[in-house]
N, C-alpha and C positions, 0 to 999 in steps of 0.2 A: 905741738899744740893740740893734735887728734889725742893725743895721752892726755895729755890736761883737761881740756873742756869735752865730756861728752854725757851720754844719759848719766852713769853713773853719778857723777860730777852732780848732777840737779836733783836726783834721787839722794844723796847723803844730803845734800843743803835742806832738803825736805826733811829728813831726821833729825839734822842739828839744829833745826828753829825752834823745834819743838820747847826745849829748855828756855831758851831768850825768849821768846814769843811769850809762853807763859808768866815771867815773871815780869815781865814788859807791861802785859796786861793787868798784875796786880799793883806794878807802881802805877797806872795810868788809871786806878780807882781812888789809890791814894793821893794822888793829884788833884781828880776830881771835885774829892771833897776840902780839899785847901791844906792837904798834908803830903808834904814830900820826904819819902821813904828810904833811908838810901840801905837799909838793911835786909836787902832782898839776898846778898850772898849768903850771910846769916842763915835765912829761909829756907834758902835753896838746900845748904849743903847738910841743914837740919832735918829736910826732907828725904834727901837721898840716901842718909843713915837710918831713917825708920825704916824706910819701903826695905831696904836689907833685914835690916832686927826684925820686921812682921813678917816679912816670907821664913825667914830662918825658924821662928817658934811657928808662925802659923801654917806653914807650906799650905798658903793662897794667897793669890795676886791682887785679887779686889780685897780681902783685909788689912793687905801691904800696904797698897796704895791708900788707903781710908787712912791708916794708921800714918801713913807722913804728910797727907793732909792736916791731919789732927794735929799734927806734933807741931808744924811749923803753925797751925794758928792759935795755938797756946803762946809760943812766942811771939805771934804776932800781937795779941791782946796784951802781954808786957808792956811791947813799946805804943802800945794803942793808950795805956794806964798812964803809962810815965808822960806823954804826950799832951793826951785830953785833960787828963786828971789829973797830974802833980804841974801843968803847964810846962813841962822839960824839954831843952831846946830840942828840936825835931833829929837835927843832924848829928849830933852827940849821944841820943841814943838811938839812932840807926848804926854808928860806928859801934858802936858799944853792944848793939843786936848781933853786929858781922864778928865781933873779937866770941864773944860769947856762943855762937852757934859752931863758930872754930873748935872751940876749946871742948867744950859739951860731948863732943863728935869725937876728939882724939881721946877724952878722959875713957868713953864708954866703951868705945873700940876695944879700949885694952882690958876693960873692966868684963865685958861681957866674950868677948871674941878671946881674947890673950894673944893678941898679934899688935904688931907695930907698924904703921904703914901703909895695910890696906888690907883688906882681908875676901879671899877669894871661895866657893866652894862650887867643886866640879857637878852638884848633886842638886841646886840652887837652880831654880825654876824661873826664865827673865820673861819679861812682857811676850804676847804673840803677835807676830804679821800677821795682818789684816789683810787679806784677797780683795778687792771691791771688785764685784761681778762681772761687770760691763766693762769698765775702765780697765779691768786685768788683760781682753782680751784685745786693747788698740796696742798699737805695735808703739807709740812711743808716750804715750798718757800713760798705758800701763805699768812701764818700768819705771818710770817718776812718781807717780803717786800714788801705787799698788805695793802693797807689802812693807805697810809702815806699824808700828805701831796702835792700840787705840790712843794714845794720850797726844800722839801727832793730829789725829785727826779732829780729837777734841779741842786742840789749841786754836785751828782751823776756824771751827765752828763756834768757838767762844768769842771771836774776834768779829765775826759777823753778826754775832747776837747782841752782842753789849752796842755795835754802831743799831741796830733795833731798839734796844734799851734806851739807847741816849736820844734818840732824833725821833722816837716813834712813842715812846709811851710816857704818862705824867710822873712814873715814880723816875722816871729817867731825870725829865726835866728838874725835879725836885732835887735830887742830886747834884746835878749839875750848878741848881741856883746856890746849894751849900756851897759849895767850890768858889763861885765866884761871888758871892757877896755873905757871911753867915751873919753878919747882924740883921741884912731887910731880910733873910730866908727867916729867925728866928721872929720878926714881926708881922707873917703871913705864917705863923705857927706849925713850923716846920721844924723838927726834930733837932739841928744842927748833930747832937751827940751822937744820938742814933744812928745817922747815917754815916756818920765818920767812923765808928766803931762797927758796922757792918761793913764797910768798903775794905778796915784794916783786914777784918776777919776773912775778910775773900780775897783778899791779896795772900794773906797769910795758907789758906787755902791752897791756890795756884801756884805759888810759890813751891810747896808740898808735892802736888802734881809736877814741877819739872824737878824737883829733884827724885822724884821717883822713874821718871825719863830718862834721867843722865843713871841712875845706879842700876834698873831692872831692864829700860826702854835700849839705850844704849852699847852697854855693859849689862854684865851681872855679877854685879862687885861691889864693894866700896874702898874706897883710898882718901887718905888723907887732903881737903884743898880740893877734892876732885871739880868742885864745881869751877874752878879755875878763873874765877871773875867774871862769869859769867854774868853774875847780878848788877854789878856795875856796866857792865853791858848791854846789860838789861835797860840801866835807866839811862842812858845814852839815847839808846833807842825807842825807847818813848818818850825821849824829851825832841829826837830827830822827827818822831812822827807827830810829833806836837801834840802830844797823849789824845790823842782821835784811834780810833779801832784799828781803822783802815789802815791808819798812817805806821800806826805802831806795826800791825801785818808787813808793811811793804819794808819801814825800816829794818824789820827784824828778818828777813828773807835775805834782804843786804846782808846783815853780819850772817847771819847759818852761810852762805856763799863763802865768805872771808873765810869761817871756820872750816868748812868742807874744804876750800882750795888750800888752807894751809896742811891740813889731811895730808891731801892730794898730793902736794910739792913731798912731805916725808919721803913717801912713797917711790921719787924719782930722784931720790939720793940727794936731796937740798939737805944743808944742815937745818937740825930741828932748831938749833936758836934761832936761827932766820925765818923760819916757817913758824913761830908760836908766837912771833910780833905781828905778824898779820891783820887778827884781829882788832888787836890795840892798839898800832897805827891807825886803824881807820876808825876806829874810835875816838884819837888826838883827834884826828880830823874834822869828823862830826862835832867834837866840840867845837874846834875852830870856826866852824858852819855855824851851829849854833849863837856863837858869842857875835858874831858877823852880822848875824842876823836879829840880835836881839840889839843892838848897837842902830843897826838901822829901825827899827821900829819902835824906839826911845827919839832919836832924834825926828821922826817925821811925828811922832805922838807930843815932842815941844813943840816942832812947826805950826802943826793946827791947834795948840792952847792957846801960841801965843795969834 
């Protein structure tokens, strides 16, 4: 058990959020505005083959990252199009986003790289650890939350801004009223389109940024699938945090645990089949939680109609 659970152990769960966390928080805009997204793998794994393709021509990390931003919110405006504008059922072209960012990702691979499978280079330049000053020099905060990535910390910080956003300012509110009602939001002349096609756009965004995490942050690679479901993951976990900031942070801290421990188990000779259901057992789960719970707040929501 001292091999299994120690710093280390919470120091990678702090690395592995990074991806879920971010893309948690792009479904949890698309929520907000009355669109549920489920093509965040799509995104992800769209992202994590730019931030490669722009370090590889650009050898630099901020035009990497900028560039799988970009990529994944051009996709993201697709299904923002088909959605808003052709009325296309939401979940049909999120499945149709995640087949398509697959596919895009294996054609280019082979078109630009000439490899099959994943493509490595010894000479390729990945994210830097970040020292944080203070924190570096406590003896157990520092080996946990020193020496991560910036897009870790940004995930962090993103998560506390947007619960600012939502509870503390009017364009928040404003938001949030598209979400939940867009006819009376559309009669107190309130954008409905606008905001829903900025939420996609920023979802599509972050999305971008964790898959720049999993390819440059993580690795310095890319591989076929690398984002490993993550996105579906993703929306578990902000559907677990009840797409609130906070909630989404703490759900998504869960699964990076699950993913770090299943790490972990590799490492002490567990077979890897057993250790890569980890995640998505406790993802059934969280469904099961969920369905549970939406079952009891249907039935007490008939109690007080009736």
């Amino acid at each position: 058990m001292e091999q299994l659970f120690d710093v280390s152990l919470l120091s990678s769960t702090i690395r592995m959020v990074a991806p879920i966390l971010l893309a948690a928080l792009g479904g949890m805009l698309c929520t907000r505005v009355g669109i549920f997204n489920v093509g965040l793998e799509g995104l992800i794994i769209t992202g994590a083959f730019t931030a490669v393709v722009g370090n590889y021509y650009t050898h630099n990390l901020i035009l990497a990252v900028l560039m799988a931003a970009a990529s994944s919110v051009l996709l993201s405006l697709l299904f923002g199009f088909m959605t808003i504008k052709m009325k296309a059922n939401e979940i049909v072209v999120g499945v149709a986003i995640n087949f398509l960012g697959l596919g895009l990702t294996t054609f280019f691979l082979r078109t630009i790289f000439h490899v099959k499978g994943a493509y490595y280079n010894k000479d390729m330049e990945g994210l830097p650890h970040w020292k944080i000053p203070v924190i570096d020099k406590i003896p157990f905060f520092g080996d946990v939350f020193s020496g991560h990535s910036p897009l870790v910390y940004l995930a962090i910080i993103l998560a506390i801004l947007f619960y600012i956003f939502f509870y503390k300012t009017v364009a928040g509110f404003r938001m949030l009223a598209v979400g939940f009602n867009a006819a009376a939001s559309k009669t107190v002349g309130i954008k409905v389109q606008t905001w829903q096609y900025l939420a996609i756009a920023l979802c599509g965004a972050l999305c971008g940024l964790a898959g720049a995490q999993l390819s440059l942050g993580q690795v310095t690679m890319f591989s076929e699938g690398m984002s490993s479901g993550r996105g579906f993951i993703a929306l578990v976990a902000m559907m677990l945090g009840q797409s609130h900031p906070i909630g989404v942070l703490a759900s998504s801290l869960l699964f990076g645990l699950m993913d770090a421990l299943s790490t972990r188990l590799q490492g002490l000779s567990v077979p890897t089949q057993f250790t890569m259901m980890i995640p998505f057992v406790l993802t059934l789960l969280a469904m099961f939680f969920l369905k549970d719970k939406g079952v009891d707040q249907n039935q007490s929501g008939q109690q007080s109609s009736r």
